[in-house]
C-alpha positions as CSV (number, residue, x, y, z in Angstrom):
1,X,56.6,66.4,-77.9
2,X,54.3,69.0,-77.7
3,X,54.0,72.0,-80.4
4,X,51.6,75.1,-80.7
5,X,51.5,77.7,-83.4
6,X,50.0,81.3,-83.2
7,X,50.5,83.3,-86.2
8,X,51.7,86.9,-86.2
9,X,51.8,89.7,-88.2
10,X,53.9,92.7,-89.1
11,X,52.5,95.3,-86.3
12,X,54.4,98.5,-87.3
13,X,58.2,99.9,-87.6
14,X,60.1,102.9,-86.6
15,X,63.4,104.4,-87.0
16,X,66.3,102.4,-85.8
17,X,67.4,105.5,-83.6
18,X,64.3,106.4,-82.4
19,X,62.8,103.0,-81.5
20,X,66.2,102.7,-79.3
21,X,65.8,105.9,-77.2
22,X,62.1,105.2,-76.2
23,X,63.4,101.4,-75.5
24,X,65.9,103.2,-73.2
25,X,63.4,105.6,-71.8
26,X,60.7,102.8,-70.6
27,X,62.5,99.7,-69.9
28,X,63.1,100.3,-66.4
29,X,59.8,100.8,-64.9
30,X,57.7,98.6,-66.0
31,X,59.6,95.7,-65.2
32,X,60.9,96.8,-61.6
33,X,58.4,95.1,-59.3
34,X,59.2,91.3,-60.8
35,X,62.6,91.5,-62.4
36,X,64.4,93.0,-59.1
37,X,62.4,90.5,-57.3
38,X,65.1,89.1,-54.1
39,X,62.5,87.9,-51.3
40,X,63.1,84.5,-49.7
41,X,59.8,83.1,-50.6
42,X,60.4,82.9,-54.4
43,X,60.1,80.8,-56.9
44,X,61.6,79.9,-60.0
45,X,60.2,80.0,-63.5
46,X,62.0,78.4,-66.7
47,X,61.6,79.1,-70.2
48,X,63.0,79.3,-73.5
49,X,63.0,81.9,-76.4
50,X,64.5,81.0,-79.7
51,X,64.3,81.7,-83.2
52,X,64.7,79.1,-86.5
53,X,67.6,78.9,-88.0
54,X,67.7,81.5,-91.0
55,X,64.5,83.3,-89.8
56,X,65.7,86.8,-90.3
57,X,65.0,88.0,-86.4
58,X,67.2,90.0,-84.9
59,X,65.3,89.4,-81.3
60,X,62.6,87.5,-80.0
61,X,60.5,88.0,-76.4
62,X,57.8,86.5,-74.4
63,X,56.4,88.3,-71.8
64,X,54.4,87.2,-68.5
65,X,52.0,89.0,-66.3
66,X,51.3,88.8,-62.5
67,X,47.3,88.1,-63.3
68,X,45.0,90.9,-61.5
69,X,48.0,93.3,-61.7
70,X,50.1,95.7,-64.3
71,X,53.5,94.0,-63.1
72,X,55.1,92.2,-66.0
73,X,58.3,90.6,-66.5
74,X,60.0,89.7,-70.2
75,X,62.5,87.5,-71.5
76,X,64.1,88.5,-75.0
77,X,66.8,86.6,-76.8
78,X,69.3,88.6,-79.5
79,X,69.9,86.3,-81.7
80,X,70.8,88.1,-84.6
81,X,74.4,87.3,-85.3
82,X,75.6,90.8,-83.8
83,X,77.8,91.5,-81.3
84,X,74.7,92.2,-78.7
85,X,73.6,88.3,-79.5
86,X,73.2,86.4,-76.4
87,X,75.0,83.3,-75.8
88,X,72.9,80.2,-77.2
89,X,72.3,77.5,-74.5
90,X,70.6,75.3,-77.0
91,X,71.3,74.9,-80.7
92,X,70.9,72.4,-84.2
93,X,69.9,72.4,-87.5
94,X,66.2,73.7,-86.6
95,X,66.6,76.6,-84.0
96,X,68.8,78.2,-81.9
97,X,68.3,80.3,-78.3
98,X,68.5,80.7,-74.7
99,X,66.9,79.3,-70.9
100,X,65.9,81.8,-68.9
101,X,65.5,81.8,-65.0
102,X,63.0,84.3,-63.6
103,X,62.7,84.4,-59.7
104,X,59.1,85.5,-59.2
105,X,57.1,85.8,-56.2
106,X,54.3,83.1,-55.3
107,X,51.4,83.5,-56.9
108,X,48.9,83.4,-60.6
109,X,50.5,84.7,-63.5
110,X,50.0,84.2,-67.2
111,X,51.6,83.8,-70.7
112,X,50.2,86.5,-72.6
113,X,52.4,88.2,-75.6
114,X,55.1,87.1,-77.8
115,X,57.0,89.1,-79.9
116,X,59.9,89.8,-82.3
117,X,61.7,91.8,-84.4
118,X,64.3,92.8,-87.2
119,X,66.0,95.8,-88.1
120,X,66.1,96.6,-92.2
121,X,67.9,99.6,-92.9
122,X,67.7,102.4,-90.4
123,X,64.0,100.7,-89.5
124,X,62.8,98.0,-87.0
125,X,59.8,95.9,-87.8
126,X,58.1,94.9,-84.7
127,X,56.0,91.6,-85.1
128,X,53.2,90.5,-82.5
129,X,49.9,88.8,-81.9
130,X,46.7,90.0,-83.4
131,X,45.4,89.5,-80.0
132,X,46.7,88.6,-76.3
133,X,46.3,84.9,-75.3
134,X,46.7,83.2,-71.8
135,X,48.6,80.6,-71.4
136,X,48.3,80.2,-67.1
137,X,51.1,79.5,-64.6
138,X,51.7,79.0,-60.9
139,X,54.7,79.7,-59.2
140,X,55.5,78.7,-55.6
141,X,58.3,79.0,-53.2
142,X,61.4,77.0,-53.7
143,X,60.0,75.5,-57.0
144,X,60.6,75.2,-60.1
145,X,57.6,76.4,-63.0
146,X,58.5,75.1,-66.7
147,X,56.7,77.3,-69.1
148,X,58.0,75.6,-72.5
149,X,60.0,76.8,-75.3
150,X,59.3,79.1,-78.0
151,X,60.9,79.4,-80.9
152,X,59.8,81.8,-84.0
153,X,59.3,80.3,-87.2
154,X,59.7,83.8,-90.0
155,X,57.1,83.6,-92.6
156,X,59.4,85.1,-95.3
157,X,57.3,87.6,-98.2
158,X,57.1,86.8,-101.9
159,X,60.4,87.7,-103.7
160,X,61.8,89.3,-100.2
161,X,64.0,87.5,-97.9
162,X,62.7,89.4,-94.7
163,X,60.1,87.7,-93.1
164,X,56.2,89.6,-93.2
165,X,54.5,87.3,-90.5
166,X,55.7,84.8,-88.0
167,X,54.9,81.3,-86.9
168,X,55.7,80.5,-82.7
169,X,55.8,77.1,-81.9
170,X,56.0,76.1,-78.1
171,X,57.6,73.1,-77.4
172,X,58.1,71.1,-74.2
173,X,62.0,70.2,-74.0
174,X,61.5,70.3,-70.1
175,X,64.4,67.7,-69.4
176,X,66.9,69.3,-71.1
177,X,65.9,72.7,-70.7
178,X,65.7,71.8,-66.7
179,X,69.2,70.5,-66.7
180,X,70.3,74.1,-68.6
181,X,68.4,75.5,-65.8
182,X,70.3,73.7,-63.0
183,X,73.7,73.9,-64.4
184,X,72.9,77.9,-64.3
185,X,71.7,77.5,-60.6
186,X,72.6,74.4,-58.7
187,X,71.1,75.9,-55.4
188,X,67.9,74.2,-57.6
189,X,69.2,70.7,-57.8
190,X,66.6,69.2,-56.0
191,X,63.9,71.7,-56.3
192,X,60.4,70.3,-57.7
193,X,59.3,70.8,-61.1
194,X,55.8,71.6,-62.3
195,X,55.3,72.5,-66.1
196,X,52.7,74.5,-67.6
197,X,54.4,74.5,-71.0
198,X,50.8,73.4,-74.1
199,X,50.1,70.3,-74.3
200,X,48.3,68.3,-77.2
201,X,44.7,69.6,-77.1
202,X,44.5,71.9,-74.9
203,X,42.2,75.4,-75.8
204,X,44.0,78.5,-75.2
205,X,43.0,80.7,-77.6
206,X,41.3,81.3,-81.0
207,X,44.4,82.3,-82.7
208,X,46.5,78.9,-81.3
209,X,46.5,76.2,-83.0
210,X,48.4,73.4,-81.4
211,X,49.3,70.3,-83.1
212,X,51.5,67.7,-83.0
């Protein structure tokens, strides 16, 4: 099993209301160019988002870049206990979240933010990383790319339940998060798998720290 860690700290907050509208506002463009993606010569990327049990998150994301270019697509997981949570596909005494399926284009992306949040009040607290890393992916035609799954670990403050900082650790469940995968999509039965999920070792950035 393979786990990394990059730590995260509180990045700023806003008013509930207001942090919805610009959501609203911007969440269509950005994304258009990968997540409307239909062509015939794509490929298929898997990867989980979770958060530990009791963590205080109301949503976590991870977001991935087509490398050389603006066009990013994101996967988030509302895990919050509200009735905009998202159903779990995996879940136990540790952690609990959801297997995405991106269809993606062929070509060189990357791994490069991770982010969460939790609403307090009428605020949000928005949580991220200090700096981008790269974690590096290929995705080809007809296959399947296994990216890992990340889970956030809150980092709770002295004498306050809600969480100041944040703890990810990727892990590489590629067997069973494969067979979520193909349950949601049997046209990928027999599609190849490649995963690019950390491994044990490996250099990706100053701020990860991956251990075992």
């Amino acid at each position: 099993m393979t786990l990394s860690t990059i730590t995260f700290v509180h990045k700023f907050f806003l008013p509930l209301l207001a942090t919805t509208l610009l959501f609203l506002a911007g969440c269509a463009t950005p994304y258009t160019a990968l997540m409307d993606y239909k062509g015939a010569d794509a490929g298929t990327v898997v990867v989980g988002a979770g958060i530990s049990q009791n963590a205080g998150f109301s949503q976590v994301g991870v977001t991935v870049r087509r490398r050389g270019t603006p066009n990013v697509a994101s996967v988030d997981y509302s895990g919050g206990g509200s009735f905009l949570s998202a159903p779990r596909d995996f879940e136990n005494q540790q952690e609990h979240g959801t297997i995405t399926l991106l269809k993606l284009p062929p070509g060189e992306y990357e791994l490069f933010r991770y982010g969460g949040n939790y609403r307090y009040g009428r605020y949000i607290y928005y949580f991220s990383p200090r700096k981008e890393f790269s974690i590096p992916f290929t995705v080809k035609t007809n296959e399947i790319t296994y990216l890992g799954r990340y889970i956030v670990h809150g980092i709770p403050a002295i004498a306050n339940e809600l969480p100041y900082a944040a703890r990810l650790m990727v892990d590489d469940k590629r067997d069973a998060d494969i067979t979520v995968a193909k349950k949601k999509r049997p046209a990928l039965e027999n599609a190849s798998v490649t995963s690019f999920a950390p491994k044990v070792g490996e250099f990706i950035a100053p701020s990860i720290q991956v251990i075992r």
